[in-house]
Steps between C-alpha positions, in 0.01 A plus 500: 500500500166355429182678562208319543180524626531482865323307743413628858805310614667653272395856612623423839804440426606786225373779812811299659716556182429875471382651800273837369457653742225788609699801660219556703423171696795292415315194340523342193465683205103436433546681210741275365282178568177659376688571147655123509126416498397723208776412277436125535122606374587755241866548405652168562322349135712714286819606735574110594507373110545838346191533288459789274863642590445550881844471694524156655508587890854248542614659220685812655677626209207598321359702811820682529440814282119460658629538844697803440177623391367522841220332680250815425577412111454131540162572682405774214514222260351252665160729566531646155599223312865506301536280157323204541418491872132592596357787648370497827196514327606096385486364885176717585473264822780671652605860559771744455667432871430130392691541213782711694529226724581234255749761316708543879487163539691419163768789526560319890490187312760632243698703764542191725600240231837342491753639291598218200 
């Protein structure tokens, strides 16, 4: 699997593939779509080629020991920064729940893949 950045086609058509939904009013995870958006702006430079170590998003073997992690770890580094990825502090146009966002949108991304 691919990733690339996606196109508003594109978005369309992944809420088809994985259907997040919100408990609460049944709709589309918005969540999930805002956090496609922010990791095509921030996280999508080093997790689509891999720069400075970050697991390749179609790469699920190296996001399997991260997973088991949890999504409150993944989050915790994201916001405090872990190795070589930023701090927060690095994308200072965008806030924590921004930064959530992107995080839940790459575990759903991960969870929702193909096995090879």
């Amino acid at each position: 699997m691919k990733i690339k950045v996606f196109t508003p086609l594109a978005t369309v058509l992944l809420l088809g593939m994985f259907q997040c939904v919100n408990a609460d009013s049944g709709k589309p995870g918005v969540k999930t779509l805002h956090g496609m958006r922010i990791y095509n702006k921030a996280c999508a430079s080093c997790h689509q080629s891999g720069k400075h170590g970050a697991p390749k998003l179609d790469d699920i073997w190296s996001w399997k020991k991260r997973l088991f992690q949890g999504e409150e770890v993944l989050d915790h580094h994201a916001l405090a920064g872990h190795i070589k990825n930023p701090k927060i502090k690095g994308h200072s146009e965008y806030s924590e729940q921004d930064i959530i966002d992107a995080v839940h949108f790459m575990v759903v991304m991960l969870r929702d893949a193909p096995a090879n």
